[in-house]
KETI-886694 format. One record per residue (C-alpha): chain; x, y, z; residue number from 0; residue in one letter. Coordinates in steps of 0.001 Angstrom, whole numbers. Layout:
BEGIN
<site><chaine>A</chaine><xx>X</xx><yy>Y</yy><zz>Z</zz><num>NUM</num><residu>A</residu></site>
...
This chain:
BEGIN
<site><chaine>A</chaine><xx>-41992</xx><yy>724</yy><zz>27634</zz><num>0</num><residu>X</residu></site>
<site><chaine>A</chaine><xx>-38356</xx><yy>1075</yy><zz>27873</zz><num>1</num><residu>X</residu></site>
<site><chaine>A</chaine><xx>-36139</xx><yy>547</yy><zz>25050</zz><num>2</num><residu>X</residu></site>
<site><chaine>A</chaine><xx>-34161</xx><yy>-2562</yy><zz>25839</zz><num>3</num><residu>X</residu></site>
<site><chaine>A</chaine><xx>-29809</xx><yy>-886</yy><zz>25628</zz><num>4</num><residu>X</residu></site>
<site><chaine>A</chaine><xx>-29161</xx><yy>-3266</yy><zz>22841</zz><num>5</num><residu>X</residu></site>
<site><chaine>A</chaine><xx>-31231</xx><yy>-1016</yy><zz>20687</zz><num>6</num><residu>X</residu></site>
<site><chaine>A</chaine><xx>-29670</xx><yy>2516</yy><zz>22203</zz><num>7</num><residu>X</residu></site>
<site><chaine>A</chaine><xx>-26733</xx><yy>1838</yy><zz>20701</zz><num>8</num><residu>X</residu></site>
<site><chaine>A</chaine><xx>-26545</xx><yy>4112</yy><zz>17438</zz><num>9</num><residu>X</residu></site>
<site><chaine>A</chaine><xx>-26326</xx><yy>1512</yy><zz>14591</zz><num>10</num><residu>X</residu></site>
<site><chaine>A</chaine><xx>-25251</xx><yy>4349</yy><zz>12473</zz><num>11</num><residu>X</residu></site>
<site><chaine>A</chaine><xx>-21744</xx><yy>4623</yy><zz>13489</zz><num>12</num><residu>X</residu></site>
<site><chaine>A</chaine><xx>-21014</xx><yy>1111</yy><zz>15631</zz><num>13</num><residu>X</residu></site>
<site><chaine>A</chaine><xx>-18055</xx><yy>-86</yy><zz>13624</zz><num>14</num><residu>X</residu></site>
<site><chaine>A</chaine><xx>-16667</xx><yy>-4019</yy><zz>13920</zz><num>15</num><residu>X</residu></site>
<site><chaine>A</chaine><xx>-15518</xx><yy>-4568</yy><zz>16979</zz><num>16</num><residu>X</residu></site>
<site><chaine>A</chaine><xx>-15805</xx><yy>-5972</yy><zz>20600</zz><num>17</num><residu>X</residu></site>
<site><chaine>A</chaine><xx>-18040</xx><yy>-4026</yy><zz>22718</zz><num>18</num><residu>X</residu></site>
<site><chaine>A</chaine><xx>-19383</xx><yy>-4707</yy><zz>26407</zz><num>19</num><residu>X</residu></site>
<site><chaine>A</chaine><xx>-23262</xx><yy>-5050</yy><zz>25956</zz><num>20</num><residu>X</residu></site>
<site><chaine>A</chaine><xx>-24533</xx><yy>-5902</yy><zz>29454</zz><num>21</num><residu>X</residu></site>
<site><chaine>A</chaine><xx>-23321</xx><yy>-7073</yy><zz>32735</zz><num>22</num><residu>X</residu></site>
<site><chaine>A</chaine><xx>-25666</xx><yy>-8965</yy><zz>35071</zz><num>23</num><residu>X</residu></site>
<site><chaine>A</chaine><xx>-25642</xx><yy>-10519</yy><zz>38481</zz><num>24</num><residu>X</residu></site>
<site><chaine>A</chaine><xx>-26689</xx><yy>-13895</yy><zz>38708</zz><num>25</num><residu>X</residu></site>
<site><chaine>A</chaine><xx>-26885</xx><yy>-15131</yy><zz>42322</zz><num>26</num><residu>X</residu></site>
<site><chaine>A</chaine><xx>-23486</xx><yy>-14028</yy><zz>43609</zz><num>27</num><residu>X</residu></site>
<site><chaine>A</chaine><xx>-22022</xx><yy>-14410</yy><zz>40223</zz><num>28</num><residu>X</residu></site>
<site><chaine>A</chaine><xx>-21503</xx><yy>-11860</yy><zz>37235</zz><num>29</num><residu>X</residu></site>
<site><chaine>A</chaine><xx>-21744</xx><yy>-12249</yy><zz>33984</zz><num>30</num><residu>X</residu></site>
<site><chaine>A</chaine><xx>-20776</xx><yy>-10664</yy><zz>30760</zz><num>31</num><residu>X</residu></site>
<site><chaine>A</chaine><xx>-22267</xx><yy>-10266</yy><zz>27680</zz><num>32</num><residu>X</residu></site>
<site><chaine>A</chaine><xx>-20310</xx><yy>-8858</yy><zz>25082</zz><num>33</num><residu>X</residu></site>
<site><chaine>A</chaine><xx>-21339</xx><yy>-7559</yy><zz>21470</zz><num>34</num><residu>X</residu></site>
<site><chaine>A</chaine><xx>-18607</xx><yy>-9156</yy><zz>18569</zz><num>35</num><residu>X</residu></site>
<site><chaine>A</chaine><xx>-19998</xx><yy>-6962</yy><zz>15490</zz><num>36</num><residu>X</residu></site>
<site><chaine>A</chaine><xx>-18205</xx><yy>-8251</yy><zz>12437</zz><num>37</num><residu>X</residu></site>
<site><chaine>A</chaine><xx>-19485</xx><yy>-6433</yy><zz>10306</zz><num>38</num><residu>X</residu></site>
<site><chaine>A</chaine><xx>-21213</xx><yy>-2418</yy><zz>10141</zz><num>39</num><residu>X</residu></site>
<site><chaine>A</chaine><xx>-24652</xx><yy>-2337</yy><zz>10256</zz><num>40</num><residu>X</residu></site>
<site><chaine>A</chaine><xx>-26604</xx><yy>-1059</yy><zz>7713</zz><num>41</num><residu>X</residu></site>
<site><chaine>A</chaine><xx>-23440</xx><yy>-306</yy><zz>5502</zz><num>42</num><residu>X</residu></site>
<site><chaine>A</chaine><xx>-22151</xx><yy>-3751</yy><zz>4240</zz><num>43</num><residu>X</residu></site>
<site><chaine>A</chaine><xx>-23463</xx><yy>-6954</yy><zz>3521</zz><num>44</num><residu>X</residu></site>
<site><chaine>A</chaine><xx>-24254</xx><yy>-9359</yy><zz>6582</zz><num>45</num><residu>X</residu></site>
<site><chaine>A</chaine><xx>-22642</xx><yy>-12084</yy><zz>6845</zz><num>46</num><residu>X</residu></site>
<site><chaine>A</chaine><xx>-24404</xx><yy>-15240</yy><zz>4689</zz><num>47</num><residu>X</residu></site>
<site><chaine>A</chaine><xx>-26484</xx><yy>-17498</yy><zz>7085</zz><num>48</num><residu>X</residu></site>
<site><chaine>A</chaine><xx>-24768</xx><yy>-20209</yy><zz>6498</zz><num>49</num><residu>X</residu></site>
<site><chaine>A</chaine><xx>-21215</xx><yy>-19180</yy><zz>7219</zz><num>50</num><residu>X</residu></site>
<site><chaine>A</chaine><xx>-22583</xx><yy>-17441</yy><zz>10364</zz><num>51</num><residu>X</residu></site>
<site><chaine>A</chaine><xx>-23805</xx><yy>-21223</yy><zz>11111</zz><num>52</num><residu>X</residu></site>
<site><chaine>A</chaine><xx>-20716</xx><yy>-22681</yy><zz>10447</zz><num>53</num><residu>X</residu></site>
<site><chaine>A</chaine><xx>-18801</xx><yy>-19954</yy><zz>12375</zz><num>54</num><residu>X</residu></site>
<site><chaine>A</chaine><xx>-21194</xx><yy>-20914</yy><zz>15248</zz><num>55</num><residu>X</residu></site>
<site><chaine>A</chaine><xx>-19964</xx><yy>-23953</yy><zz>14815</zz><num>56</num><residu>X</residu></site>
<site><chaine>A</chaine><xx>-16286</xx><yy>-24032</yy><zz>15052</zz><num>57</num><residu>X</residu></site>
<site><chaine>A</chaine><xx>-15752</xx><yy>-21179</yy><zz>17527</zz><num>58</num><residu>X</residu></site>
<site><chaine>A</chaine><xx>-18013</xx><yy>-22429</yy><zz>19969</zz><num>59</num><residu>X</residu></site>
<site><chaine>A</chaine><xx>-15934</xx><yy>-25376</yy><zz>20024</zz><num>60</num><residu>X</residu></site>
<site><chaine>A</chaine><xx>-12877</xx><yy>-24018</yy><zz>20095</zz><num>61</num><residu>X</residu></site>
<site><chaine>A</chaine><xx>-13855</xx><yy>-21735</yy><zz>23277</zz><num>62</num><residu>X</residu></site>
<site><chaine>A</chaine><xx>-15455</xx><yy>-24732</yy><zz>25236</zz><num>63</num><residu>X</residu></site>
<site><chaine>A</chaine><xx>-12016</xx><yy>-26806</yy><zz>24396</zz><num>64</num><residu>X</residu></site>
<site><chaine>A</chaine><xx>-9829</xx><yy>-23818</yy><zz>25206</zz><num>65</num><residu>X</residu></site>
<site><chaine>A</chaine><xx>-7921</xx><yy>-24498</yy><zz>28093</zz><num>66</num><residu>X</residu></site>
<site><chaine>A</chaine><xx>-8290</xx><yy>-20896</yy><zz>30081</zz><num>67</num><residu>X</residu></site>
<site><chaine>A</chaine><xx>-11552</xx><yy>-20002</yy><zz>28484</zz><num>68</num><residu>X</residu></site>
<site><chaine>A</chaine><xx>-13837</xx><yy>-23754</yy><zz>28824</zz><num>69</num><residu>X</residu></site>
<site><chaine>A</chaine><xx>-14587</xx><yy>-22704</yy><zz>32318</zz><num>70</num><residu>X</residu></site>
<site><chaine>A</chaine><xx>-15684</xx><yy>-19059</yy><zz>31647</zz><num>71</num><residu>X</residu></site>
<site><chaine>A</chaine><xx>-17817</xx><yy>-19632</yy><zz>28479</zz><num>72</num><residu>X</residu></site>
<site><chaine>A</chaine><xx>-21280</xx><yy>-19227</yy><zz>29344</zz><num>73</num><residu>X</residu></site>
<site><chaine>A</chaine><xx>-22376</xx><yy>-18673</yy><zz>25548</zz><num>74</num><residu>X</residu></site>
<site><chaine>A</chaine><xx>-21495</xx><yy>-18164</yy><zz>21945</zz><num>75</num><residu>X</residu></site>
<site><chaine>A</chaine><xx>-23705</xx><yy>-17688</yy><zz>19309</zz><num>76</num><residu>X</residu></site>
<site><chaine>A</chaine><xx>-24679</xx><yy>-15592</yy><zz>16588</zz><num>77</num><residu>X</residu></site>
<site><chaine>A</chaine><xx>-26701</xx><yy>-12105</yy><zz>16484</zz><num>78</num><residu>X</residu></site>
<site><chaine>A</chaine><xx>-30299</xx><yy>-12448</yy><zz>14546</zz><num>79</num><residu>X</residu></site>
<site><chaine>A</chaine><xx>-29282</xx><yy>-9790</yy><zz>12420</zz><num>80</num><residu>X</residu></site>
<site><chaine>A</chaine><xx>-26162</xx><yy>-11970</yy><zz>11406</zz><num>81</num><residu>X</residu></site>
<site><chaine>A</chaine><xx>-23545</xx><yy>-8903</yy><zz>12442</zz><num>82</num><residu>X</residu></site>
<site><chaine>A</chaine><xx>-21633</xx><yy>-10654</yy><zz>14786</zz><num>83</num><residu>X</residu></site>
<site><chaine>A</chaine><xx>-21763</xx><yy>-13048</yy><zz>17593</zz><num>84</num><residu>X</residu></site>
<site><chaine>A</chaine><xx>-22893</xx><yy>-12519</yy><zz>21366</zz><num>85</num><residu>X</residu></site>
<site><chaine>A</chaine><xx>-20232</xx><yy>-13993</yy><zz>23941</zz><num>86</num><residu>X</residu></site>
<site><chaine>A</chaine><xx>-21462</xx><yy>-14222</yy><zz>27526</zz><num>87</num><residu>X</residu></site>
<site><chaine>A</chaine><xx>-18697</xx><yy>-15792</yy><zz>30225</zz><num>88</num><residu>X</residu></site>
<site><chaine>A</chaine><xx>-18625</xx><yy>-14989</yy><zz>33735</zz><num>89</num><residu>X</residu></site>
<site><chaine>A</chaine><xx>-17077</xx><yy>-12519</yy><zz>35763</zz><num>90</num><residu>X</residu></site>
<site><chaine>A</chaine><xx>-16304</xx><yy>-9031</yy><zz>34329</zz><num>91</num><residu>X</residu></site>
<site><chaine>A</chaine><xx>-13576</xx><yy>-8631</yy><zz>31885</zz><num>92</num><residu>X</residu></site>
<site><chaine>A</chaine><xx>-13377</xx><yy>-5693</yy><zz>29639</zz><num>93</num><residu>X</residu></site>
<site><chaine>A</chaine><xx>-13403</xx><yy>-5563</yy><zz>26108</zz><num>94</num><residu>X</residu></site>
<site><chaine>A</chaine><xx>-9739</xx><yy>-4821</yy><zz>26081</zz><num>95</num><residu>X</residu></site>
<site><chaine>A</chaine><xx>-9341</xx><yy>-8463</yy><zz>27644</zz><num>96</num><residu>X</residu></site>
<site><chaine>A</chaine><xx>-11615</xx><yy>-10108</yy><zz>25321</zz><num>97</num><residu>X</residu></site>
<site><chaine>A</chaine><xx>-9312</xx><yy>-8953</yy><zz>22325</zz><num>98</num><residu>X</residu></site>
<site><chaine>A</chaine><xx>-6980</xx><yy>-11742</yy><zz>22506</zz><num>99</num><residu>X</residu></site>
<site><chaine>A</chaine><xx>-9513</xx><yy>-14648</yy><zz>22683</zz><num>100</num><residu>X</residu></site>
<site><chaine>A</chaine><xx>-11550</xx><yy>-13243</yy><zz>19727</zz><num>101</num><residu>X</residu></site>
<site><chaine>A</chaine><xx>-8726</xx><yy>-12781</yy><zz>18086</zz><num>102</num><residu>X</residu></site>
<site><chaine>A</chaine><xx>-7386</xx><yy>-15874</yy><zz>18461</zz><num>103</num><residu>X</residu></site>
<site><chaine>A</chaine><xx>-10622</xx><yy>-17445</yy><zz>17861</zz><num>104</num><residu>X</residu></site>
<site><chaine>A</chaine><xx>-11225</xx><yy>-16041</yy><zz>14622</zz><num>105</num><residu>X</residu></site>
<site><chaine>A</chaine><xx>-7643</xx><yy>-17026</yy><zz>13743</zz><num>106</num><residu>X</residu></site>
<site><chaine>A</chaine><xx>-8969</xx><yy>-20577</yy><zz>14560</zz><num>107</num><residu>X</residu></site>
<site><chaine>A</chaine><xx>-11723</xx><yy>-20610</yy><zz>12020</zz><num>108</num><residu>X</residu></site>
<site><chaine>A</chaine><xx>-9912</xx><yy>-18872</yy><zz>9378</zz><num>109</num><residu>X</residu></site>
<site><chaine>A</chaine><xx>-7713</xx><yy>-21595</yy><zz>9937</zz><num>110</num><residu>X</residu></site>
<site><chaine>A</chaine><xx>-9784</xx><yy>-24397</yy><zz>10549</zz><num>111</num><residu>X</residu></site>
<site><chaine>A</chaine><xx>-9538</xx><yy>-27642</yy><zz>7840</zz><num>112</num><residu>X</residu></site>
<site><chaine>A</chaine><xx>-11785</xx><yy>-30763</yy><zz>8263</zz><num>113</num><residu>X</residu></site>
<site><chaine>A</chaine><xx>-15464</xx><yy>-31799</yy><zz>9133</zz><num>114</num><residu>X</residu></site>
<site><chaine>A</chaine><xx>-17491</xx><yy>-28663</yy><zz>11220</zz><num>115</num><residu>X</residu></site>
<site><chaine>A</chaine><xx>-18084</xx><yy>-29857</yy><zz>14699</zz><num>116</num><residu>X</residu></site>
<site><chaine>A</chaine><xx>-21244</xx><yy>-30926</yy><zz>15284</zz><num>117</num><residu>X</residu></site>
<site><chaine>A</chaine><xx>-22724</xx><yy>-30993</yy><zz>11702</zz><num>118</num><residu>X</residu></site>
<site><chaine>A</chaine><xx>-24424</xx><yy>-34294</yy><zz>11638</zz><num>119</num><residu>X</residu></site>
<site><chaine>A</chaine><xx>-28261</xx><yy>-34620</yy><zz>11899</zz><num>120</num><residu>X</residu></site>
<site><chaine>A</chaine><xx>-28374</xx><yy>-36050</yy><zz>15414</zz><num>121</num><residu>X</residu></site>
<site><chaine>A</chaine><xx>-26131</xx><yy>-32838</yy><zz>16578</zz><num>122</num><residu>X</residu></site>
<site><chaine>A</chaine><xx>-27737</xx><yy>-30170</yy><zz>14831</zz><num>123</num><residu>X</residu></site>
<site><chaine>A</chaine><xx>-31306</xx><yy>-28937</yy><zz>13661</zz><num>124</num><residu>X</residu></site>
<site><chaine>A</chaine><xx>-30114</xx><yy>-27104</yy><zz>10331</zz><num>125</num><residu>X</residu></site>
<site><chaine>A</chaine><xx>-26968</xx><yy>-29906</yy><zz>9696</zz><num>126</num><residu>X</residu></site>
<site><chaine>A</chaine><xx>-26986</xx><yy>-29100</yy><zz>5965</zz><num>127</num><residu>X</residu></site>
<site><chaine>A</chaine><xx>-26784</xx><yy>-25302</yy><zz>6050</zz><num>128</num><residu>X</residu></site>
<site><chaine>A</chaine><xx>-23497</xx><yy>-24886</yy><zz>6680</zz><num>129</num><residu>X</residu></site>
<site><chaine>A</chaine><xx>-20775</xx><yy>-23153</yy><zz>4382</zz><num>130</num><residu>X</residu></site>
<site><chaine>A</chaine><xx>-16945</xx><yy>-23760</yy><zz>5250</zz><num>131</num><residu>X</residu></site>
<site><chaine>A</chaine><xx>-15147</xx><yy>-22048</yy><zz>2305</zz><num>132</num><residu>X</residu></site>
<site><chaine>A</chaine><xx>-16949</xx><yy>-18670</yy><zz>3077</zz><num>133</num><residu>X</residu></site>
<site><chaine>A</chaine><xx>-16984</xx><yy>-19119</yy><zz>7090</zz><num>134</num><residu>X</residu></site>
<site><chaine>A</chaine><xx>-13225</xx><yy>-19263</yy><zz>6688</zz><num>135</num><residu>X</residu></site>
<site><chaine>A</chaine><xx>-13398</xx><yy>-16315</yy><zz>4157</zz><num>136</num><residu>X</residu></site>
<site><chaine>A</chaine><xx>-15059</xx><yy>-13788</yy><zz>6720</zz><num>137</num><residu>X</residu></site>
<site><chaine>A</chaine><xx>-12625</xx><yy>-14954</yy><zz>9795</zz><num>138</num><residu>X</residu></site>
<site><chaine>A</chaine><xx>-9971</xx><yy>-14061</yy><zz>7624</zz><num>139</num><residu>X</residu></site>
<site><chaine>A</chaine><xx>-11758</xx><yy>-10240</yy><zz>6943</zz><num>140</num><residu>X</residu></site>
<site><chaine>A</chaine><xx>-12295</xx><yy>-9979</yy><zz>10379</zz><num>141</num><residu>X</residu></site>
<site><chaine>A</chaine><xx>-8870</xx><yy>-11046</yy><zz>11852</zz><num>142</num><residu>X</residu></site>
<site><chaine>A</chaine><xx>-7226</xx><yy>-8505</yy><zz>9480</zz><num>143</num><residu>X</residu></site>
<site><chaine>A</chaine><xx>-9933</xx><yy>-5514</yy><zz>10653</zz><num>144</num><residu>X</residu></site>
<site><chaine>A</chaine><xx>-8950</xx><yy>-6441</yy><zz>14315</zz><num>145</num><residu>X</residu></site>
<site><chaine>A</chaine><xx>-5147</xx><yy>-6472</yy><zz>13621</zz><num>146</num><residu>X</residu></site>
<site><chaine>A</chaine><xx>-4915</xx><yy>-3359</yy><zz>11588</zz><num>147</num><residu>X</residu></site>
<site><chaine>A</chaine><xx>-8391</xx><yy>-1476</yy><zz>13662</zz><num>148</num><residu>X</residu></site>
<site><chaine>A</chaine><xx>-7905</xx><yy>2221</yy><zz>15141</zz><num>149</num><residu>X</residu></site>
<site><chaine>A</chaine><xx>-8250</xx><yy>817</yy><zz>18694</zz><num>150</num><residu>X</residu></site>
<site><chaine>A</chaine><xx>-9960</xx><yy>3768</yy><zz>20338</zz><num>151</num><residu>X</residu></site>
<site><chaine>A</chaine><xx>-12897</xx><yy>2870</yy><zz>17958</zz><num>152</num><residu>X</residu></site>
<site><chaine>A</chaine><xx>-13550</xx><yy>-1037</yy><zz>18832</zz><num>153</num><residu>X</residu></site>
<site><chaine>A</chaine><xx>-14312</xx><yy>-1290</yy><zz>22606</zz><num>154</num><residu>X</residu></site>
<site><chaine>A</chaine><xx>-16948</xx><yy>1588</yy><zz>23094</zz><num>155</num><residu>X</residu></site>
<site><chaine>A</chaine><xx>-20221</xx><yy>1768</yy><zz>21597</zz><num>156</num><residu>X</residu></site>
<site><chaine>A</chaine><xx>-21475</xx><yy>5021</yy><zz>20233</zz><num>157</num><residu>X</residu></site>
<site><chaine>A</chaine><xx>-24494</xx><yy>5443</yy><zz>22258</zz><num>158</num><residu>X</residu></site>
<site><chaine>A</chaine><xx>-27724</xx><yy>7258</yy><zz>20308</zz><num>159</num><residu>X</residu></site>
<site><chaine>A</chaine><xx>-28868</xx><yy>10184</yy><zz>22744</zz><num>160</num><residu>X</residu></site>
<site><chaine>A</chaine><xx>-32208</xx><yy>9750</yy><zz>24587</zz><num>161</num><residu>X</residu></site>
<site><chaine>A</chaine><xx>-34371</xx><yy>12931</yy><zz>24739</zz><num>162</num><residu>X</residu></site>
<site><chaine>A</chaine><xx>-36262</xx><yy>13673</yy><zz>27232</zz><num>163</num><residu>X</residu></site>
<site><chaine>A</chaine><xx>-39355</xx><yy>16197</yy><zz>26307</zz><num>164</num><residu>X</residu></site>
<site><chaine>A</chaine><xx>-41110</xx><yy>18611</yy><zz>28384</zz><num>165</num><residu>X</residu></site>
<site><chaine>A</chaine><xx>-44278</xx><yy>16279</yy><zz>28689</zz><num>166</num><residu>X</residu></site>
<site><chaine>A</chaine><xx>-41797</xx><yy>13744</yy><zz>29799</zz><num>167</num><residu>X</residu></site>
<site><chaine>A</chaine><xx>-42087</xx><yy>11129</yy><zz>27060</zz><num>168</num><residu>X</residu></site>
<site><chaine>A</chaine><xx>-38383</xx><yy>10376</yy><zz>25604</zz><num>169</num><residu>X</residu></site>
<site><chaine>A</chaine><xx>-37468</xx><yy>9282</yy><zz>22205</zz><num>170</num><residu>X</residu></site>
<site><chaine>A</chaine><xx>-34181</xx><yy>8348</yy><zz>21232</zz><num>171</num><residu>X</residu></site>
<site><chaine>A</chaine><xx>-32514</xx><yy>10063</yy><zz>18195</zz><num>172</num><residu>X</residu></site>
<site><chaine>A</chaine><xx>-28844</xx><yy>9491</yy><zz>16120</zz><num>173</num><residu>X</residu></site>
């Protein structure tokens, strides 16, 4: 079975960032999924469930209300492993022009004052588990990273290599 390219990428040395994860073709339209890690795997704490949930919240809503990007926002939503965020929106862009909208977006939540969108037990299946002061806490950590980040670093994955052995089987290694 192959390993799905989600899981090629070499969790070792991914930093935060925004990183193309997959492109597909939908019909005659493309869409892109892109990777917004948040935090490094494996090396710091992830962030709390409940601010991810809140996060979810608020930056969802701000991308469906944004005037350029309502139309182009296919998804938003968090990563299981609550590292970052998966944003899919059609057509191609590059990770280079995703910078500004993420930016911007997390400048919205580390902004953001008043009730979370959508936190009310008809709108929401976990409506209590949310957690505002700390939501706003790691936009803030993240919109300095992306402001001050080495930018050769933050828009290309380190790949693991895949090794192919003489009996053909193929493992992947870091």
């Amino acid at each position: 079975m192959d390993l799905i390219p989600s899981f090629s990428v070499d969790h070792n040395r991914i930093v935060p960032g925004i990183f193309e994860s997959r492109v597909d073709t939908l019909g005659s339209e493309t869409v892109t999924t892109f990777d917004i890690r948040v935090k490094k795997p494996n090396a710091e704490p992830v962030v709390a469930p409940a601010a991810m949930h809140t996060m979810e919240h608020v930056i969802a809503t701000y991308l469906r209300n944004h005037p350029e990007w309502n139309d182009k926002l296919v998804y938003w939503g968090p990563m299981g492993c609550l590292t970052g965020f998966y944003i899919i929106v059609k057509g191609h862009p590059s990770s280079r022009d995703m910078f500004d909208i993420i930016l911007d977006s997390f400048k919205y939540m580390r902004d953001f004052e008043g009730e979370v969108p959508g936190a009310q037990p008809e709108n929401c299946g976990n409506y209590l588990m949310h957690d505002l002061p700390m939501a706003k806490w790691e936009a803030a950590k993240f919109v300095e990273y992306l402001e001050g980040a080495d930018k050769s670093l933050i828009f290309d994955y380190p790949m693991t290599e895949r090794l192919t052995l003489d009996n053909g089987l193929e493992f992947f290694d870091s």
